[in-house]
N, C-alpha and C positions, 0 to 999 in steps of 0.2 A: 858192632859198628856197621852200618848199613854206607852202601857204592852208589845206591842210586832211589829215588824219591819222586812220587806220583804225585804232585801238588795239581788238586781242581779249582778250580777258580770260580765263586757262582756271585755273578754280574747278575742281579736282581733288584727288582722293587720290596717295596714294603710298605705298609701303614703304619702311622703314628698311632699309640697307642691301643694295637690289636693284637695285645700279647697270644693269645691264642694262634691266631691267623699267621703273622710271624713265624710261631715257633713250627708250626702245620709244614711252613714252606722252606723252613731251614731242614725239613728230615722229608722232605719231599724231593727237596732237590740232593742231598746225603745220598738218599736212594740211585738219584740218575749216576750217580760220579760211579762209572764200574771201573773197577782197577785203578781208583786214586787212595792212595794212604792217608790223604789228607786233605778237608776238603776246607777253603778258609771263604768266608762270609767278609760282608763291608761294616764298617765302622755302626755301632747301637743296633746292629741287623733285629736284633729281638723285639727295642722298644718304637723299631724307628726314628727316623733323623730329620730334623733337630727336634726333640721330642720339647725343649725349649724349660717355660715354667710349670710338666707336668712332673721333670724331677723334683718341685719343692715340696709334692703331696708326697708324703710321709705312705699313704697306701699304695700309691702307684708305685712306691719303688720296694715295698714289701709284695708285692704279686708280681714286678719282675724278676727279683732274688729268688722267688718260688717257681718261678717259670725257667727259668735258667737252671735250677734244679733237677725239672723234670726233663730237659734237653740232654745234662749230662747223665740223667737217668738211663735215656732213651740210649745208650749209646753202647751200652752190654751188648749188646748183639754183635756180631760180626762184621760189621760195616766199617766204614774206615771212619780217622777220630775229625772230630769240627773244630775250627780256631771262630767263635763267634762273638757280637759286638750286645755288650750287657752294661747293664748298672750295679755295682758294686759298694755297699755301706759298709762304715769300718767307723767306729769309734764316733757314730755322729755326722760322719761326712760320707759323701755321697761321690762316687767315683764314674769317669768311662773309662769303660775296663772291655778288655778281650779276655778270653776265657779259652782255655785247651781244652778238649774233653775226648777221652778214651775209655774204651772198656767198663762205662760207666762208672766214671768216674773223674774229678778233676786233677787232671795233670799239673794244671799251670794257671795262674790269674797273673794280667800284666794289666798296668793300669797308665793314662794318657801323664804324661807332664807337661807340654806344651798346650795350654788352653787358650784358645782364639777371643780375641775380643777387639774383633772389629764391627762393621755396618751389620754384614749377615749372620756373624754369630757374636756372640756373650758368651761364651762356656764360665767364665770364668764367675759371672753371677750364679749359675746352678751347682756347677760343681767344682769341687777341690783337686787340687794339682797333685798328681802321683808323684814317687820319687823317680829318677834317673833307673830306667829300664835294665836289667839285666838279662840278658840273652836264657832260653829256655832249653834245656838239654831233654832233646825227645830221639829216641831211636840213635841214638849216637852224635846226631846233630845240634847244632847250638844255634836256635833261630834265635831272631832280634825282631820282636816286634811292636814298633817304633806307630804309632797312631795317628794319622791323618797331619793335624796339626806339627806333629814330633819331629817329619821333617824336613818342615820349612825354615829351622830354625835348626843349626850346628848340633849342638851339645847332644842331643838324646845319640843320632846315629855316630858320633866318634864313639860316645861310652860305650854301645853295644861293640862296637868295633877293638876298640878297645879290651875288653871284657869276653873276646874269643868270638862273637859273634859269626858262622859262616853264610848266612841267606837272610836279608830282612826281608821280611813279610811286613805290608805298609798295607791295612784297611780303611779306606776311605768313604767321607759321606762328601764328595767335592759336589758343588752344582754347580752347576753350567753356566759361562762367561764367555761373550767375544773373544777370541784368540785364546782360549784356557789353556786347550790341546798343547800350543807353543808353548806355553811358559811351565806347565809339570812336565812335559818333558827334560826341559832345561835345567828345572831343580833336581829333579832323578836323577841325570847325569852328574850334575852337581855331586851330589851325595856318595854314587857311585865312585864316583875318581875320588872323593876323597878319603873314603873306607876302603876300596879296593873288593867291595861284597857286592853281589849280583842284588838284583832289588825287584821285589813287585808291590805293582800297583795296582791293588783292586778297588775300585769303584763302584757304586750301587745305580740303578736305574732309577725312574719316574718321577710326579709331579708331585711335590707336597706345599699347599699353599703356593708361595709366591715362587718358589725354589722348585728348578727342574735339571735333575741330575739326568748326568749323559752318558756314565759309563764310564766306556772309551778305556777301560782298563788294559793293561800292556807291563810285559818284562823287561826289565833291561838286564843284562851281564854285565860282570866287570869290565868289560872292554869297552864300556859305553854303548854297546849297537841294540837295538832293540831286537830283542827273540821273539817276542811276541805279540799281539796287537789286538785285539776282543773290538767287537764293533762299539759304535756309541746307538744308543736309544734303545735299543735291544736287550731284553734279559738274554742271557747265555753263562754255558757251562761248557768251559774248557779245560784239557787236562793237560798239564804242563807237565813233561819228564827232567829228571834232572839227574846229574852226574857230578861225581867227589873225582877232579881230577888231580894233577900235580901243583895245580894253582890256585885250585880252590873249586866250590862247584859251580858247576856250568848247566842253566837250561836249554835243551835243544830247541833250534830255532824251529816252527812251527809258523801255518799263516798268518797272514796278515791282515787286518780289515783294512779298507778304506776308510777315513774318518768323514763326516759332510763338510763339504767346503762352505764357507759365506755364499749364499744369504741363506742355504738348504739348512746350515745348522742351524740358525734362528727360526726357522720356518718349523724343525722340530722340537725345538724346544716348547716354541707357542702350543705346539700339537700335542704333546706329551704332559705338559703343565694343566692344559685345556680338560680334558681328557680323563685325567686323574681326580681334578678339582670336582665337574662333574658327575662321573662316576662313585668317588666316593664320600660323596656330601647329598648322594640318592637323588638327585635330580633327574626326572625322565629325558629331558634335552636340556638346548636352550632357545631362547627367541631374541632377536634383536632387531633395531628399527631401520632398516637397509634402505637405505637415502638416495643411492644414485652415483655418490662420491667412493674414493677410494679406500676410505678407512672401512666405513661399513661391509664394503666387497672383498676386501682382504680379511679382513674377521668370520665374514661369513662362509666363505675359502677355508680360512682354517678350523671352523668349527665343522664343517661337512667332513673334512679328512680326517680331522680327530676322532670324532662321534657318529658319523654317516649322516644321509641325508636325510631320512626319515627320523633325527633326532633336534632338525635345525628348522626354526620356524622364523620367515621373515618377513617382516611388517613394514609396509611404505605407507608413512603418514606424511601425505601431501599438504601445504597451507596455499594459500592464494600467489606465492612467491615462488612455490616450485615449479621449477622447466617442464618444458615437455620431453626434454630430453633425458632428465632426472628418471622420469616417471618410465621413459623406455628403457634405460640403461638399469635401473633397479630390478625391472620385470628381466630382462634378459636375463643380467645377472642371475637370477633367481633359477632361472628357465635351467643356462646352463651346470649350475649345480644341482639342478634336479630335486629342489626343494622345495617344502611348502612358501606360498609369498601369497599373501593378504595385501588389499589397500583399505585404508580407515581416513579420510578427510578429519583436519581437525578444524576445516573451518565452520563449523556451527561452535565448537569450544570456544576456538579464538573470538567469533562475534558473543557469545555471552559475555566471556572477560572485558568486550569493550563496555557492554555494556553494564556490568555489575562496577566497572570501575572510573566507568564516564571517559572511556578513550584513552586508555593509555600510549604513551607515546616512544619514541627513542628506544634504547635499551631494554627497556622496560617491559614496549610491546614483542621485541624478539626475545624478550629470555619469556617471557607468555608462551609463546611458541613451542619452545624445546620442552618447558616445561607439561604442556599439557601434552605433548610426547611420549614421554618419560610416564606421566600417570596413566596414560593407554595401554603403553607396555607395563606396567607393573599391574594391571586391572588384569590384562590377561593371561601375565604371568603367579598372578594369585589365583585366578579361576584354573587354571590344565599343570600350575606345579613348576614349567619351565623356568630356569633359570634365566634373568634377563644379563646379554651381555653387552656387555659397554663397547664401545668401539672408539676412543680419544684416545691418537696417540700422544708420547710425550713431548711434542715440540706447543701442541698446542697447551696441556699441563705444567708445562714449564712458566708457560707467559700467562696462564690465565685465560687464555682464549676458549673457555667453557664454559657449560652455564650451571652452576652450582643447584642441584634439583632436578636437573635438569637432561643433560645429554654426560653428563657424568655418573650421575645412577644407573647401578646395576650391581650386579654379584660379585664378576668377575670382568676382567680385561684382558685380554690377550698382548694388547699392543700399547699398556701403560708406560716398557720400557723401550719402546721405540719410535725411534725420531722418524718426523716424515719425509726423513730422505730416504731411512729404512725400509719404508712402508713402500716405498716407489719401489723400492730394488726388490722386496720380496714380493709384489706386486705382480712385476714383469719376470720373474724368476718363473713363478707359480706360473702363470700364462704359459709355460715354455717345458716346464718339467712338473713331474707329479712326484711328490717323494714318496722314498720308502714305507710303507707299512699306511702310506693314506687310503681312506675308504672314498675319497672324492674321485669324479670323472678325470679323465686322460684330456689333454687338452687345456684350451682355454679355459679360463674359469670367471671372467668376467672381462665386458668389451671392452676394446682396445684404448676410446675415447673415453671411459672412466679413468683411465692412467694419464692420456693425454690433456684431458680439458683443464682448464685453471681449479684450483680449487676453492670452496665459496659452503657458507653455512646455510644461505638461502634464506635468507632471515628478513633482509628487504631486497627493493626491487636492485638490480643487478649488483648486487653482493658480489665482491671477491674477498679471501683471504688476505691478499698483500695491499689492500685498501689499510688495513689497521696492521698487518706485518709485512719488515721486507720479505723479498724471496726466503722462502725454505731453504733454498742451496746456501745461504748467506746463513739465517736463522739458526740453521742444524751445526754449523760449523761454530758459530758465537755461545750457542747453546752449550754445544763438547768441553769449550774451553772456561766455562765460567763451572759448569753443574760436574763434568768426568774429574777435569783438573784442577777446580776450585783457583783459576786465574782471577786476578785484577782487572777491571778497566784496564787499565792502561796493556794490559799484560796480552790482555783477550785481544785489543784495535791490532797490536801490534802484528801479535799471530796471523789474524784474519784479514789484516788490511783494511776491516771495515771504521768507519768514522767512530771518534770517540765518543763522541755524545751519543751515537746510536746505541752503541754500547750500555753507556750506562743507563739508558733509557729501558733496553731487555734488559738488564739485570735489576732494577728496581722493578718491574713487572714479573720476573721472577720471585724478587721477594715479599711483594706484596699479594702473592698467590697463594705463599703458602698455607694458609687457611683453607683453599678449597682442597688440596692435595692431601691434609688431612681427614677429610672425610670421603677422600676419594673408594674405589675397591680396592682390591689387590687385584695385583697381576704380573702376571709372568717376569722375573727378573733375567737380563739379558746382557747388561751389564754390570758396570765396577760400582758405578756409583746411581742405583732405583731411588725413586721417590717411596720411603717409606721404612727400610731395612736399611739402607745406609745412607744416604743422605738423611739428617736430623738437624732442621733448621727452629730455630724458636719462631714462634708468629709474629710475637711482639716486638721486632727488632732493627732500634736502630742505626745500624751499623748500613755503612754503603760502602764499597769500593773506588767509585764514584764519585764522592763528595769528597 
């Protein structure tokens, strides 16, 4: 029976289905851990998270069972043993499963029972439910290791607890949420006080699709206090000591990270999701159509910091309606991030359209506009490779206010899940700080009167947005309460204080959007409830609050 225990902690990225790559970086980083006995990985570490519907291919999960083979192959050697996140078959059914592996050889398989199936995951459609965990007896110790899901939900950590358990090990694929950091904390402690076992939390890093994990991994003791605290956005390997005392074992407290406050969290998440997406879907950059206004400038801000600037190309396509002030504030913009910026007029387009269509008028003739946009940037994102990014945030997605073909298209989104009050605070945030690990200049990052001026699509002649919506500051809040907390009319005025009718006037423009939100991109999820992964509305539907 062993007094005291080196557990390393390896807070890392991964790709979805790059069994090789994965498995390279789990005995990569085994290596770095010197003087850990034990080094424990995040939830699927092998196959990647949420590897989704590539568990239903019958091969994929025969070359991860072989891969995970050759992990606990690799493990003969002297090095200390891995607790890592696999796929496990048994009788037809398809498991997530952690794996012990020492001395080449399997120690231990423990398999998830808690399967999530809410907006951002389904586990429960790919794989089958384990049974109720039993703690694993390694080196004289009885870990409990209880699986992301496992405990959010009582039962799995009493039974470990129960069942002698002295340390839960908790590997997680958690991604990143408005106020996340609060609320696992809360359940840790939770779980803590109610087993009376010290608990860690490890978490994986980077961007997969819409989903961008933050890390942020940390210890608690049975005491509830937190021992340790691993930064968020950041891979890292930390190595936790631990001690069998008269009450149980105890991790020594060790530092702390800071975690990012609001708006710097969201600021990296966009950067880290951006970034990822990117990088590994082989695009050389990307290009987007930088307008003059704040969306476009705030995306373009955080494509420079994700990617640098020589990987960000940005294109001002003026029509007869744009300012002159547009056309300076786009150029600046551009200036001060240090990146490429083209102009392409589209009014020789716009006039052939009139004239191929004998004048089009209203609505018609502005979504003409975005649209011949949109085919400029895709003409030159087909010719040089760059990925084209969308820049619509979600206050405008919500209500429709896009033009479907249009200023909608493109690859990716950065700022699908945020509202344009968001956009303002990370806006002026970014003006003010440069965060951590950005390749963008120190400084402002675009002029002050892009934040300040009213906002407007430029579509006819002095266009504003709250011509066709109220204020944003009204908007973003009606929005929360109808689209985060799925409220009523009545429920929403009440909250907001805004008019009822107004009310149900945005919520029937929300739902009558949702047709374009389906063939929207993806992008970055930031909150509870994205357009795409958890919000699932039928198109055809009618149901109102309202009526």
């Amino acid at each position: 029976m062993t007094n005291t225990l080196a557990i390393a902690l390896a807070q890392i990225n991964q790709r979805v289905g790059d069994l090789a790559a994965n498995a390279a970086a789990i005995l990569a980083w085994r290596a770095k851990a010197k003087g850990a006995d034990l080094v424990m990985f995040p939830e699927l570490q092998l196959t990647g998270y949420p590897p989704e519907d590539l568990v239903l291919k019958p091969e994929f999960v025969r070359r991860t069972m072989e891969a995970a083979e050759r992990l606990i192959d690799a493990t003969a050697d002297d090095g200390p043993a891995i607790l890592f996140g696999s796929l496990h078959q048994q009788d037809g059914a398809v498991y997530n499963a952690m794996l012990l592996a020492e001395g080449g050889k399997l120690i231990a398989r423990r398999l998830k029972h808690e399967l999530p199936n809410n907006g951002t995951f389904d586990e429960k459609r790919v794989f089958a439910a384990g049974p109720l965990p039993d703690p694993i007896e390694w080196r004289g110790v009885r870990l409990g290791i209880p699986i992301c899901e496992d405990i959010w939900l009582e039962p799995v950590c009493a039974h470990l607890a129960k069942a002698g358990a002295e340390i839960l090990l908790v590997p997680n694929g958690s991604p990143f949420e408005i106020d996340k950091d609060r609320r696992r904390l809360s359940l840790v402690q939770a779980r803590v006080t109610e087993t009376g076992l010290p608990l860690v939390y490890l978490n994986r890093v980077g961007g997969q699709d819409e989903l961008a994990f933050d890390g942020s991994s940390f210890v608690v003791n049975d005491d509830g206090q937190i021992a340790l605290q691993m930064p968020d956005w950041d891979e890292a390997l930390w190595l936790t000591e631990w001690s069998r005392t008269a009450n149980g074992w105890t991790c020594a407290s060790a530092k702390k990270s800071q975690l990012s406050a609001y708006p710097e969290d969201i600021y990296r998440a966009m950067m880290i999701g951006l970034r990822d997406y990117v990088g590994r879907n082989n695009f050389p950059g990307v290009l987007l159509g930088l307008s003059g206004g704040i969306d476009s400038a705030l995306s373009a801000a955080i494509a420079v910091d994700a990617l640098g600037a020589d990987k960000v190309w940005c294109v001002m396509l003026p029509s007869k309606y744009t300012s002159d002030d547009s056309l300076e504030d786009a150029a600046s913009c551009a200036a001060m991030l240090r990146c490429r910026h083209d102009v392409i007029p589209i009014v020789p387009g716009v006039q052939a359209f009139d004239k191929m269509l004998d004048g089009a008028q209203g609505l018609a003739a502005e979504n003409i506009q975005s649209r011949l946009r949109m085919v400029t940037l895709m003409a030159l994102s087909n010719t040089h490779g760059h990925m084209l990014l969308t820049t619509g945030n979600k206050s405008e997605m919500s209500v429709g206010y896009a033009t479907l073909y249009g200023d909608m298209a493109g690859g990716f989104s950065v700022l699908k899940d945020a509202y344009k009050s968001t956009c303002f605070a990370l806006s002026r945030w970014r003006n003010e700080n440069r965060p951590e690990g950005g390749l963008g200049p120190d400084g402002p990052v675009m002029p002050q009167r892009v934040i300040d001026k009213p906002p407007t699509a430029e579509l006819r002649p002095n266009q504003k947005d709250e011509d066709s919506l109220p204020p944003y500051a009204l908007l973003d809040r009606i929005l929360e309460a109808l689209v985060e907390h799925e409220k009523s009319v009545v429920e929403t005025a009440t909250i907001t204080g805004a008019d009822e009718t107004l009310v149900a006037d945005i919520e029937g423009k929300l739902l009558r959007a949702e047709y374009k939100r389906r063939q929207a991109p993806p992008g970055v999820k930031i909150g509870t409830r994205n357009f795409g992964r958890d919000r699932r509305y039928p198109i055809t539907n009618a149901f109102h609050t309202g009526r």
